[in-house]
TITI-307553 format. One record per residue: residue number from 0; y, x, z of N, C-alpha, C, O, CB in turn. Coordinates in Angstrom, 3 decimals, always signed. Last residue first. Glycine has a CB too. Layout:
num,n.c2,n.c1,n.c3,ca.c2,ca.c1,ca.c3,c.c2,c.c1,c.c3,o.c2,o.c1,o.c3,cb.c2,cb.c1,cb.c3
NUM,Y,X,Z,Y,X,Z,Y,X,Z,Y,X,Z,Y,X,Z;
...
END
This chain:
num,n.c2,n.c1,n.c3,ca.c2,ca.c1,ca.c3,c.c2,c.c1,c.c3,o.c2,o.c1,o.c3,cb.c2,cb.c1,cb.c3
88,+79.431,+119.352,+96.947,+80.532,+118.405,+96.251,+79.822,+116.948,+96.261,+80.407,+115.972,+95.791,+80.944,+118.937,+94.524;
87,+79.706,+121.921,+98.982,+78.971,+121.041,+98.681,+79.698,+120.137,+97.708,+80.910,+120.334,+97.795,+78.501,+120.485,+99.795;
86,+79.167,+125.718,+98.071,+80.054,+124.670,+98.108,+79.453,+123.125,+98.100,+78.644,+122.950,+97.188,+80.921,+124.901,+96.967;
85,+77.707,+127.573,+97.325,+77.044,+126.721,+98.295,+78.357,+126.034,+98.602,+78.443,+125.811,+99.809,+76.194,+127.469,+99.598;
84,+78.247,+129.014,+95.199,+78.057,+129.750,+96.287,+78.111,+128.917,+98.046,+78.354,+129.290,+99.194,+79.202,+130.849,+96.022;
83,+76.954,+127.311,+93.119,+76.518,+128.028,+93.450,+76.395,+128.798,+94.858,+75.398,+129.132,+95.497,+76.775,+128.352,+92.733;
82,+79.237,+125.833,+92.901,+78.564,+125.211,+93.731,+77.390,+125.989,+93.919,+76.637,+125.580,+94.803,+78.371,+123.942,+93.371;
81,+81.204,+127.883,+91.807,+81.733,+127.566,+93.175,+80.473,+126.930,+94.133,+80.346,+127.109,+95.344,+83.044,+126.429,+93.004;
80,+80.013,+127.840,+89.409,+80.533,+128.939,+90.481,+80.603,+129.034,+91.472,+80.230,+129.970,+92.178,+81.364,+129.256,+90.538;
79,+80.692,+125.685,+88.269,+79.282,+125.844,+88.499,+79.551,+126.860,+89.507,+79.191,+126.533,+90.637,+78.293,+126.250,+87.226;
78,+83.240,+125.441,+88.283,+82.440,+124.695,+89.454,+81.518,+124.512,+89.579,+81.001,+123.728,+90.375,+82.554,+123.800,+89.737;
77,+83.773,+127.352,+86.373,+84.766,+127.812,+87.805,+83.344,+126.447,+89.164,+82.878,+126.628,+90.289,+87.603,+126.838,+87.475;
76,+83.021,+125.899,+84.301,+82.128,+126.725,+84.723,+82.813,+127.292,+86.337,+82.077,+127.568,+87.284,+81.888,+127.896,+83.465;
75,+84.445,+123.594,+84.118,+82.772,+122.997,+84.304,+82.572,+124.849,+84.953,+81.992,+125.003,+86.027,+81.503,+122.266,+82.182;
74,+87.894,+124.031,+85.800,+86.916,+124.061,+84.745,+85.805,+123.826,+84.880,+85.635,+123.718,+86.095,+86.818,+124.966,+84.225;
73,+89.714,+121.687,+87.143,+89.097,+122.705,+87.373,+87.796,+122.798,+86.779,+86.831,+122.066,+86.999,+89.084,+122.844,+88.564;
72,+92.884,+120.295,+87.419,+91.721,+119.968,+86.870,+90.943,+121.859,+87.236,+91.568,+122.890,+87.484,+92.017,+119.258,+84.931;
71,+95.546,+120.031,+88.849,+94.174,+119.457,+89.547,+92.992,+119.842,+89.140,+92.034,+119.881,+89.912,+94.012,+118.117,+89.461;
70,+98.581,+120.603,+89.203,+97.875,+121.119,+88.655,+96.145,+120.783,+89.460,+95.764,+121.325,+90.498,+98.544,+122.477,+88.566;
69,+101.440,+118.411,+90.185,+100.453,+119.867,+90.743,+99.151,+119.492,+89.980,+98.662,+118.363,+90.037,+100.070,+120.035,+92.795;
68,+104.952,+117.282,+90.267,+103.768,+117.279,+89.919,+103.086,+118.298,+90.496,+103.675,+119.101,+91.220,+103.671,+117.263,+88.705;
67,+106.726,+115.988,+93.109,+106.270,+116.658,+91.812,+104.656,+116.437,+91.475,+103.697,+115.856,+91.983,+106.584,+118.288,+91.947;
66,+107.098,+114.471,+95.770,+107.028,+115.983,+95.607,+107.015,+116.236,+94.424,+107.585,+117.327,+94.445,+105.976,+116.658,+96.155;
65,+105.137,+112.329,+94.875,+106.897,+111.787,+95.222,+106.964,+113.630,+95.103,+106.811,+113.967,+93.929,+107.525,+110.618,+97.395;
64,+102.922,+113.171,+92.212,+103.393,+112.670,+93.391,+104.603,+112.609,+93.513,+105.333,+112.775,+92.535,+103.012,+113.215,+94.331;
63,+100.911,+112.991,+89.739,+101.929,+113.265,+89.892,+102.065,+112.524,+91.205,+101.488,+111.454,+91.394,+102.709,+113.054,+88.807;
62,+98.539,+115.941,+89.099,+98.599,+114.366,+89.712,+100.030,+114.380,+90.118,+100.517,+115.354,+90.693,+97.481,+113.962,+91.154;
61,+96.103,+116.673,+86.101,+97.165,+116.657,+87.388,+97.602,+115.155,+87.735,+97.396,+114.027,+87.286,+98.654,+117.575,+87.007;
60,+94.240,+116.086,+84.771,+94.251,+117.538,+84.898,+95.250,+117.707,+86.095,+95.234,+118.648,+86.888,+94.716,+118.339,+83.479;
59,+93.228,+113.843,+84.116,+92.372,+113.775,+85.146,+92.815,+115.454,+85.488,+92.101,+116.132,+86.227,+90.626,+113.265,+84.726;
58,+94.456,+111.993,+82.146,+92.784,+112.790,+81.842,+92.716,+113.611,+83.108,+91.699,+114.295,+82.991,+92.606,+114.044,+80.217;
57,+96.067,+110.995,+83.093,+95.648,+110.013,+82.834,+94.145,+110.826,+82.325,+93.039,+110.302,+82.190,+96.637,+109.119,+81.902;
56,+97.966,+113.283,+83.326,+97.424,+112.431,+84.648,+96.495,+111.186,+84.063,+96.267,+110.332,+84.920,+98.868,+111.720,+85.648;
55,+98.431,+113.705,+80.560,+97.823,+114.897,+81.543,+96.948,+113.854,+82.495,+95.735,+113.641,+82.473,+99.209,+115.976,+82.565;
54,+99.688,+111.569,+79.774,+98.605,+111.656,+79.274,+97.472,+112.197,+80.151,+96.358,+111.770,+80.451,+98.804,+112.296,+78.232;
53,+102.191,+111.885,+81.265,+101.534,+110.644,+81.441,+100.161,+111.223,+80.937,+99.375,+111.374,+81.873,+102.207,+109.292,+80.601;
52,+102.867,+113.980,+80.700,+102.282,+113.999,+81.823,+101.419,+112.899,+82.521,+100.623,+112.801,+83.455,+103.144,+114.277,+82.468;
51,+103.721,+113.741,+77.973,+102.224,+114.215,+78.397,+102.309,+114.247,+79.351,+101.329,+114.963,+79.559,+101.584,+115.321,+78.070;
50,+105.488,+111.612,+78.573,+104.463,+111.090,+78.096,+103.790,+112.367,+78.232,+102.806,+112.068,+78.908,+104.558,+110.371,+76.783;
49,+107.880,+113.418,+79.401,+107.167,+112.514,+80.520,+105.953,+111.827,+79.471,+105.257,+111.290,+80.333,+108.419,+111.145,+81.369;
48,+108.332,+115.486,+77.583,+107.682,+115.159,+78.347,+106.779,+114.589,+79.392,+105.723,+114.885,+79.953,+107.855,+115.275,+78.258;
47,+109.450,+112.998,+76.286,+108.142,+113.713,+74.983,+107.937,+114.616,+76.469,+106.756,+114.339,+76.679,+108.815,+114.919,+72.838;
46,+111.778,+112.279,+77.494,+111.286,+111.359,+77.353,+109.570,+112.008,+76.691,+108.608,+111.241,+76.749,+112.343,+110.438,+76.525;
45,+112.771,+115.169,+77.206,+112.137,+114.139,+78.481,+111.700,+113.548,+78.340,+110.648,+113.651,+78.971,+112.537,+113.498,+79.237;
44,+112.256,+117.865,+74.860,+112.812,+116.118,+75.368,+112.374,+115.222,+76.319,+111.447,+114.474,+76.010,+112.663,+115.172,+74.406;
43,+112.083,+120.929,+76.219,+111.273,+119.454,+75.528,+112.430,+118.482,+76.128,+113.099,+118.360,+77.154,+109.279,+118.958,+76.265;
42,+112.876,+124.372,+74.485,+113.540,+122.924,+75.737,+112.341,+121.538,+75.007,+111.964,+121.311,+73.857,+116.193,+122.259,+75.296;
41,+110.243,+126.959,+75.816,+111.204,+126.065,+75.141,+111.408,+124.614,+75.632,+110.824,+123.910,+76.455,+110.813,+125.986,+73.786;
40,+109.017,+127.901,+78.525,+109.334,+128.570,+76.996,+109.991,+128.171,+76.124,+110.496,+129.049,+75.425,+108.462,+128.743,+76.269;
39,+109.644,+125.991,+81.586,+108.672,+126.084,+79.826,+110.003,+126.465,+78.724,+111.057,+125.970,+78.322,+107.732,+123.941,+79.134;
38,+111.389,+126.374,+83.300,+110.687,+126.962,+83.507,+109.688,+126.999,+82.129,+109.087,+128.013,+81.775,+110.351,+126.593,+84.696;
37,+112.707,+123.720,+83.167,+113.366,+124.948,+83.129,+112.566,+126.342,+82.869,+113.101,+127.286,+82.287,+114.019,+125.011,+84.355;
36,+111.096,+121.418,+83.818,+111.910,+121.556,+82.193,+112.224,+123.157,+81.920,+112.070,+123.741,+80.848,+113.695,+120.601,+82.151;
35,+109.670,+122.139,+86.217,+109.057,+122.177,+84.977,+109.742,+122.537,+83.529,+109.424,+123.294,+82.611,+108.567,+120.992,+84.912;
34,+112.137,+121.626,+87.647,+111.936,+122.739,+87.810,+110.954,+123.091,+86.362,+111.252,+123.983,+85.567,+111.380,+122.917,+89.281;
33,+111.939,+118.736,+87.401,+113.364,+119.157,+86.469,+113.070,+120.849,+86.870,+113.921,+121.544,+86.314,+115.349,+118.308,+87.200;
32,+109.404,+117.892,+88.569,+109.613,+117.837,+87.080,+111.049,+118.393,+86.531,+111.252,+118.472,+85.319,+109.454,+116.326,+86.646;
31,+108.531,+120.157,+91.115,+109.664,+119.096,+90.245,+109.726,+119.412,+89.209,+109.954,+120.510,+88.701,+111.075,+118.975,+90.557;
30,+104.837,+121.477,+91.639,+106.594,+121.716,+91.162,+107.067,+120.223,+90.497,+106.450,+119.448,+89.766,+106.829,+123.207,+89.656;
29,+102.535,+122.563,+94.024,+103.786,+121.301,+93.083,+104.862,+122.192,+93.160,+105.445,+122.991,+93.892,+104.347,+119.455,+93.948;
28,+101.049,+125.238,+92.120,+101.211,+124.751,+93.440,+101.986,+123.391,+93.213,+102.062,+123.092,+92.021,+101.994,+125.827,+94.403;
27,+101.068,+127.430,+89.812,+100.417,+127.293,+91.413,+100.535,+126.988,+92.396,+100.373,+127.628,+93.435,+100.189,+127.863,+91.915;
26,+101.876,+127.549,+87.831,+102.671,+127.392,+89.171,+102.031,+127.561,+90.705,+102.301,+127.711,+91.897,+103.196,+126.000,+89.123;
25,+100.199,+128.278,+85.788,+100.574,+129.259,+86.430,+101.490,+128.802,+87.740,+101.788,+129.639,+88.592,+101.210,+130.121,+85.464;
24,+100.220,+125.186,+85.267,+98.729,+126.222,+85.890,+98.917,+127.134,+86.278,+98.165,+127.472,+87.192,+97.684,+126.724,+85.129;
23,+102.009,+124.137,+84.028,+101.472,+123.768,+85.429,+100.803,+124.406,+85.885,+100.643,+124.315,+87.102,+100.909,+122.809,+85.633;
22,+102.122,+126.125,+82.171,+103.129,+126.101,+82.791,+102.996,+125.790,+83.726,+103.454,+126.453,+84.656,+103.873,+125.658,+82.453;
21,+99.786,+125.207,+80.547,+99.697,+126.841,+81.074,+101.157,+126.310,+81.896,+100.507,+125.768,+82.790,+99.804,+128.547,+79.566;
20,+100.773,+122.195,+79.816,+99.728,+122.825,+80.348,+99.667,+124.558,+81.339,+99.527,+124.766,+82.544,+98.994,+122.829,+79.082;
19,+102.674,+122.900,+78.324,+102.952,+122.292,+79.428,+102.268,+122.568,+80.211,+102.619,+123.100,+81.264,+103.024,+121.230,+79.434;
18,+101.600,+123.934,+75.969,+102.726,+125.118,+76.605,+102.908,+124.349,+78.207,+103.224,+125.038,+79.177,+104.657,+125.222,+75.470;
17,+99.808,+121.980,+75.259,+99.072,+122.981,+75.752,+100.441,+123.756,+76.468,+100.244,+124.182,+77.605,+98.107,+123.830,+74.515;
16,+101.859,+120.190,+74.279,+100.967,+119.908,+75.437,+100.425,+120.816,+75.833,+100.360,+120.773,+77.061,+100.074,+119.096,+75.318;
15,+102.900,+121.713,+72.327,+103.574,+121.777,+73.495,+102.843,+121.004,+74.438,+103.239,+121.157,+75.593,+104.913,+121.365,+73.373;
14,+100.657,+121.608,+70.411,+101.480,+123.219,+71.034,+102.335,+122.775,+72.462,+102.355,+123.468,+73.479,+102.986,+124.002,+69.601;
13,+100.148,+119.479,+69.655,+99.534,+120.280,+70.300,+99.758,+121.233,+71.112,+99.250,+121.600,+72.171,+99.084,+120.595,+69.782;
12,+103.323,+117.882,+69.815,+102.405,+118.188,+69.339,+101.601,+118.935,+69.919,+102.094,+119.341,+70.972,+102.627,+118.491,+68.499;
11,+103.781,+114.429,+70.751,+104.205,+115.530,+71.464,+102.958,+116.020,+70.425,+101.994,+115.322,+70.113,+104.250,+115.629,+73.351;
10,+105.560,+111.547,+69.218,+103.697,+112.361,+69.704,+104.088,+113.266,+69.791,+104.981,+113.474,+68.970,+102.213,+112.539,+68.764;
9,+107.640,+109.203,+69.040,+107.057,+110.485,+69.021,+106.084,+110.535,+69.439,+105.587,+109.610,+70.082,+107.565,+111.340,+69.494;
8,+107.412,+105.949,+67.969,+106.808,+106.337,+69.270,+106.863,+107.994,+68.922,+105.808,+108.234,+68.335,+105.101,+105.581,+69.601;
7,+109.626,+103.871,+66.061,+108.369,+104.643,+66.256,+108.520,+105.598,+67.438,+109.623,+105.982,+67.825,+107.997,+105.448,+64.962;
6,+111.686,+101.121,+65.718,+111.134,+102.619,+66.532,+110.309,+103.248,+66.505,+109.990,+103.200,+67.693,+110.945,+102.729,+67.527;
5,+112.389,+99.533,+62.780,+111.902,+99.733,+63.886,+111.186,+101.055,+64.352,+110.429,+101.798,+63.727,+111.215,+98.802,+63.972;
4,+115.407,+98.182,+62.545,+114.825,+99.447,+62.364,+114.070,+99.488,+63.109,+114.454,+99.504,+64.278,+115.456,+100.475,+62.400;
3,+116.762,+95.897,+59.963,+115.998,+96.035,+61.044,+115.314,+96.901,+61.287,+114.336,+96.954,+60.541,+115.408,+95.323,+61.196;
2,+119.269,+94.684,+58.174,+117.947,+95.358,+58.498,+118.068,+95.986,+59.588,+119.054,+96.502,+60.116,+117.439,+96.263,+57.561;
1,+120.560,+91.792,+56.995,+120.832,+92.766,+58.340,+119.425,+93.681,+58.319,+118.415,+93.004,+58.516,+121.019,+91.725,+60.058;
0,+122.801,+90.912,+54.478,+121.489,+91.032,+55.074,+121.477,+92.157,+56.104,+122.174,+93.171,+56.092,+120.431,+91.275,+53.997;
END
């Protein structure tokens, strides 16, 4: 009899979505995803990266381009702030 293994999907845990997070945010600016690997506090598995970035870009915090990725999202209060000082949006 032959068994059959089936794959389950990792889930990146909290900690390292958030470590990804602060990593894009202090860059300030695009960075290559193989500059990203190097640059976060500890090693992630590519494949458990590229799904939070999938996630990231899919909630609206960054955007991945041919250049890399770059850091998009901007807090409720930074844009009360901003529309205060007569920014139009």
């Amino acid at each position: 009899m032959r068994q059959i293994q089936a794959q389950t999907m990792h889930s990146p845990t909290l900690d390292t979505v958030l470590m990804v997070e602060h990593t894009l945010q202090d860059a300030k600016g695009v960075i290559k995803i193989a500059v990203l690997k190097r640059r976060l506090p500890r090693k992630v598995m590519h494949q458990t990266l590229m799904r939070i970035l999938d996630y990231l870009q899919e909630s609206g915090k960054i955007l991945i381009t041919t250049k890399g990725v770059v850091w998009t999202y901007t807090p409720r209060d930074m844009m009360e702030r901003l529309k205060k000082r007569g920014l139009e949006l």
